[in-house]
C-alpha angles and dihedrals in degrees: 000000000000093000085052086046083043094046093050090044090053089043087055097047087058098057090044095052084045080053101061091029085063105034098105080073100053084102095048094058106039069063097268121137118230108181105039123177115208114187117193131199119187118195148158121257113251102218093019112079106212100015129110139184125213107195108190119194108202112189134166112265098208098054101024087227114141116231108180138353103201124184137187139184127227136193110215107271092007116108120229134195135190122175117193124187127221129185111235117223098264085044101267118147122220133163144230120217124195126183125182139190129179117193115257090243094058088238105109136009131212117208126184130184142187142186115217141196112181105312092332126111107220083167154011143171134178127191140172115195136170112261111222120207 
């Protein structure tokens, strides 16, 4: 009876020690993505003087699967938003958030985005960066 009672402890303490192995994944599994990759391109509009559109591709890194592709216009020194929601693999919805803001002299643009669950920031970047004609 002590080597049964021996054998289901062991078996426990394995599953605990996979547990905390695996832990990091905990928020992959409840459908969150942890290791998001967002890619921004920033460019003017063709028929629209002083417009541009900044198309972001956010994809999972673990798995290279793309989950949204939001875009969105902007007029030079005008602000512009766009959200977009994906459905993480165990159904939770999160959102992307891109803003985007061109100086008004066309010379430079300014992107954040932002990855959302609920009201909570998983994560946020913000960059400025030269435009190039």
């Amino acid at each position: 009876m002590t080597h049964g009672r021996l054998r289901a402890c062991g078996a426990s303490l394995v599953v605990v020690v996979v547990a905390l192995v695996q832990g990091s994944s905990v928020r992959a599994a409840a459908g969150l993505m942890e290791r998001p990759s967002i890619e921004i391109a920033v460019h003017p509009v063709a028929d629209k003087p002083n417009q541009y559109e900044c198309k972001a591709t956010v994809s999972d890194l673990a798995t290279g699967q793309v989950v949204a592709t939001p875009r969105v216009r902007s007029v030079r020194g005008e602000t512009a938003t766009i959200k977009q929601g994906f459905v993480g693999s165990g159904g939770v919805l999160q959102v992307v958030e891109v803003i985007l803001l061109v100086s008004t002299d066309g010379r430079s643009a300014t992107y954040e985005t932002r990855i959302l669950q609920g009201q909570v920031t998983l994560q946020r970047q913000r960059v400025t960066f030269n435009l190039t004609s």
